[in-house]
ROPA-514424 format. One line per 5 residues: number of its first residue (from 0); their letters; for each residue x, y, z of N, C-alpha, C. Coordinates in steps of 0.02 Angstrom, whole numbers. Atoms other than C-alpha are relative to their C-alpha. Layout:
BEGIN
NUM) A) X:Y:Z:X:Y:Z:X:Y:Z ~ ...
This chain:
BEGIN
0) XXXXX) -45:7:57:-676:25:-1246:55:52:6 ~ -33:-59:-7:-508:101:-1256:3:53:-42 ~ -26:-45:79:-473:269:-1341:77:10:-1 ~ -55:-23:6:-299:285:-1350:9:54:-38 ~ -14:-58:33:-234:457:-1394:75:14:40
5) XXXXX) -66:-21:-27:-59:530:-1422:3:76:56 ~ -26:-54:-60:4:632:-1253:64:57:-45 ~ -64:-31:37:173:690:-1340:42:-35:-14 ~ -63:49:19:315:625:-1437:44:-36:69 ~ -42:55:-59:443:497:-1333:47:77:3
10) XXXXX) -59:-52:-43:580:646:-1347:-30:61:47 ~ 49:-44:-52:449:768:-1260:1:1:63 ~ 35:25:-94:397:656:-1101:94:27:27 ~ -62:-39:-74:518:709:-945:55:-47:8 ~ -60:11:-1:684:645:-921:-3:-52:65
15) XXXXX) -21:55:-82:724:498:-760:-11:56:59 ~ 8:-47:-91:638:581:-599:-24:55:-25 ~ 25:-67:-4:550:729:-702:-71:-27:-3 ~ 45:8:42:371:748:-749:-13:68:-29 ~ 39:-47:41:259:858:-843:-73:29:-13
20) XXXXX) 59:8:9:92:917:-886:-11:19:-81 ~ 35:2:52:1:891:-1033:-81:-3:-19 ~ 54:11:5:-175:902:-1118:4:-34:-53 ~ 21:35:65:-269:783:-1223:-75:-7:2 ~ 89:-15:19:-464:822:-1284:-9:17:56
25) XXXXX) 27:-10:-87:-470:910:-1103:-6:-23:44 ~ -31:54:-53:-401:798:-993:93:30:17 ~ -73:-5:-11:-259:877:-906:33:-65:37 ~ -15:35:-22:-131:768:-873:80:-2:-6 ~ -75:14:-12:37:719:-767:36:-53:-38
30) XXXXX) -32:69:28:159:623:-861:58:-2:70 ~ -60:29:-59:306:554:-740:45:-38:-41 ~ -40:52:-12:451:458:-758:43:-9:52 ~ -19:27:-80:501:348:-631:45:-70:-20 ~ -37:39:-5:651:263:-644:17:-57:-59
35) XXXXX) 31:17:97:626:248:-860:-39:-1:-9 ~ 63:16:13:469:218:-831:-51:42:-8 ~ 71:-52:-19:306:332:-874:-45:-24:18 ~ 88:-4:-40:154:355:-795:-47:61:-2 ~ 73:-64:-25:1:467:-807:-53:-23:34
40) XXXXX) 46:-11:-59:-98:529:-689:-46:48:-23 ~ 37:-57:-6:-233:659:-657:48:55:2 ~ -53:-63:-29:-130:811:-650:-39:50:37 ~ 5:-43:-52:-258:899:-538:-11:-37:72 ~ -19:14:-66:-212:881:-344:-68:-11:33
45) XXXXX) 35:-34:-27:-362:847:-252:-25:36:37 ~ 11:-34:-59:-319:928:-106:-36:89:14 ~ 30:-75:-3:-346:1123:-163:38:-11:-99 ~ -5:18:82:-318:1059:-364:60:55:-7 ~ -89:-11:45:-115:1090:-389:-17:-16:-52
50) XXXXX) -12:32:47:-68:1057:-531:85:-51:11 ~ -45:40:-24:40:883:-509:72:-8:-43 ~ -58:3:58:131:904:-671:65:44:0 ~ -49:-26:-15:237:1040:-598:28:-8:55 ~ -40:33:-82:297:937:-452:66:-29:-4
55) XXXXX) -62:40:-12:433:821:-413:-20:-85:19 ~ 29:79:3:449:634:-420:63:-1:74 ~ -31:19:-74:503:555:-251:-14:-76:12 ~ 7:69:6:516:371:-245:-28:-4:-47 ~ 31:0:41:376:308:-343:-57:47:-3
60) XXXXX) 67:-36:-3:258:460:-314:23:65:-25 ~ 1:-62:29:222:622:-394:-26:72:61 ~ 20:-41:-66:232:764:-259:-31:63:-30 ~ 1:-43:26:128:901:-278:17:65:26 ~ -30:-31:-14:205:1049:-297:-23:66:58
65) XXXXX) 30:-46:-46:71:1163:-176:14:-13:77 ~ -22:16:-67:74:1063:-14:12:-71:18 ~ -56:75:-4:167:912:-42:-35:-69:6 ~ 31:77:-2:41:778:-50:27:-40:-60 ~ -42:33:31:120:627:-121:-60:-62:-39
70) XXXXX) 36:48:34:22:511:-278:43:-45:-10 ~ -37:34:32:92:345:-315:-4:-11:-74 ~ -4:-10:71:123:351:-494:-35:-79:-34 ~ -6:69:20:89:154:-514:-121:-5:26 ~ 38:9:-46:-102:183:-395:-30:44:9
75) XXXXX) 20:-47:26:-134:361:-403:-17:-7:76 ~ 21:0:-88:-153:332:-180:54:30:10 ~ -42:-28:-49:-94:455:-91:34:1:66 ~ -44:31:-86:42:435:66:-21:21:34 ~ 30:-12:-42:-46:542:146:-58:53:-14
80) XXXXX) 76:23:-52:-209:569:199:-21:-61:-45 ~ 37:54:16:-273:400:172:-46:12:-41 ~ 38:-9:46:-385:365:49:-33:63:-34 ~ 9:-68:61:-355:521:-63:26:-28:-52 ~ -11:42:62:-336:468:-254:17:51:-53
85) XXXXX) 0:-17:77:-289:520:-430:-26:-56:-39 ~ 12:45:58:-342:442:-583:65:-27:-40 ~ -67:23:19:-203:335:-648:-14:-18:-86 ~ 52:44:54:-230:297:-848:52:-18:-43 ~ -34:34:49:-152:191:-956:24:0:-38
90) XXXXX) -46:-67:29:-15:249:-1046:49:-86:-51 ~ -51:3:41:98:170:-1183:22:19:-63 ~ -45:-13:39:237:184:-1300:-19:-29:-73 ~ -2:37:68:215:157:-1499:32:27:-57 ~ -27:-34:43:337:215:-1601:42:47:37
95) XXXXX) -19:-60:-18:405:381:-1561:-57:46:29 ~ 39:-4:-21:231:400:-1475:-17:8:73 ~ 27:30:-68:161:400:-1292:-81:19:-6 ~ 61:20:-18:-14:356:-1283:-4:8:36 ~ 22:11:-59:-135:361:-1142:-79:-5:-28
100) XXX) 75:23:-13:-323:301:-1136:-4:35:79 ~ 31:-53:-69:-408:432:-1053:-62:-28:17 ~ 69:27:-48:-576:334:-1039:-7:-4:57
């Protein structure tokens, strides 16, 4: 079942090509936007646990800012090393809201 819970107001989330990090009930988490679009992720890296929320968006992926491993924001698969992952979670808009279902 979902829980939806508010991340941060719409004027909050990051600007075209930024992201951010945020918590909600102890769930850190990357917001992104990619091209208008948001997305959250896990915001910890799993390579040596960056934090992804102080990275950079690059195409559709969230780079992290330690040693550049790249999440797709849409998939949470990383470009490289193969089958490395984030948690991608389901995120919308309601109001002057951004949601995400952290289940």
């Amino acid at each position: 079942m979902a829980q939806w819970v508010r991340l941060c107001g719409l004027t909050e989330a990051p600007p075209v090509g930024g992201v951010m990090e945020a918590e909600v009930d102890g769930v850190q988490v990357c917001l992104a936007n990619v091209n208008g679009v948001l997305s959250a992720l896990d915001n910890i890296c799993p390579h040596r646990q960056g934090p992804l929320g102080q990275g950079w968006v690059e195409g559709e992926a969230v780079v992290c800012p330690w040693h550049s491993w790249a999440f797709n924001v849409k998939t949470g698969l990383a470009e490289y090393p193969a089958h490395e992952r984030v948690d991608v979670f389901p995120l919308r808009v309601e109001g002057q809201d951004v949601l995400v279902d952290i289940e």
